[in-house]
C-alpha positions as CSV (number, residue, x, y, z in Angstrom):
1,X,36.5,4.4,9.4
2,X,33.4,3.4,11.5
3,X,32.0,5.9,13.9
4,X,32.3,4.2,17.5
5,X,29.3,6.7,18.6
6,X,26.3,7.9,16.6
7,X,24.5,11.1,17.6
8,X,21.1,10.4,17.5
9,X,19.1,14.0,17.9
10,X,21.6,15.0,21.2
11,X,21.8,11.5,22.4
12,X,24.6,9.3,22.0
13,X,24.4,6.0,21.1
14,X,27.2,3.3,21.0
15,X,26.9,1.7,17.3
16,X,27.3,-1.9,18.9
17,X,24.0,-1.4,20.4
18,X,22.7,-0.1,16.8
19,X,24.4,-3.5,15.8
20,X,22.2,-5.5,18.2
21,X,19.0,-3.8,17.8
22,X,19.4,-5.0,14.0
23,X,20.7,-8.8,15.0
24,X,17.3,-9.0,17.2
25,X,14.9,-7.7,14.3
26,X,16.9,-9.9,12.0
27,X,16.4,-12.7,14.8
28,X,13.1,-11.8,15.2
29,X,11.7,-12.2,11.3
30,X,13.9,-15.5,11.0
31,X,12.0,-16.7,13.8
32,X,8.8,-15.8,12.3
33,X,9.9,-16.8,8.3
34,X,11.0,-20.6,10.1
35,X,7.6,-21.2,11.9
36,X,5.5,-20.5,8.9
37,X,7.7,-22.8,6.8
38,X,7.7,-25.2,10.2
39,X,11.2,-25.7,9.9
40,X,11.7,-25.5,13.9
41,X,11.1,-29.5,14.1
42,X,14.1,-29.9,13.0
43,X,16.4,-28.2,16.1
44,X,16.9,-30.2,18.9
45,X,16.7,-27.1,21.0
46,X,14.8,-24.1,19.1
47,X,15.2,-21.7,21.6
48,X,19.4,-22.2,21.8
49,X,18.9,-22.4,17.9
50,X,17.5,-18.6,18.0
51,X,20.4,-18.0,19.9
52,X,22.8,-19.0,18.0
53,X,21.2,-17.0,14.8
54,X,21.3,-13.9,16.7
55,X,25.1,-14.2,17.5
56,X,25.3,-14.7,14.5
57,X,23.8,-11.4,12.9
58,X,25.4,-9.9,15.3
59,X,29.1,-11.0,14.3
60,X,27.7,-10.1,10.7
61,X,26.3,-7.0,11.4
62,X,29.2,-5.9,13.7
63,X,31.5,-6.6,10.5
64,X,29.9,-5.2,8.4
65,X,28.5,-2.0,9.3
């Protein structure tokens, strides 16, 4: 069963926001992985795009861990 709050050193963190911190790196070297291989010209709207990848790792992550 999943812990619904991780101690971190006295401080008590919910694991959805462990969850999220995770989607936005994942978001974040997507991004960066897609520019270099210029694959952004091919969204209509990059910036809902990045959106939508981050909800997305976040419904994975959120599952998974």
């Amino acid at each position: 069963m999943r812990h619904l709050v991780i101690n971190l050193d006295g401080l008590f963190v919910s694991s959805f926001i462990i969850d999220l911190a995770l989607a936005l790196l994942g978001t974040f070297l997507l991004r960066l992985i897609l520019q270099w291989l210029r694959l952004w010209r091919f969204f209509a709207n990059p910036p809902l795009a990045q959106f939508a990848i981050m909800i997305c790792l976040l419904g994975l992550f959120t599952i998974l861990l």
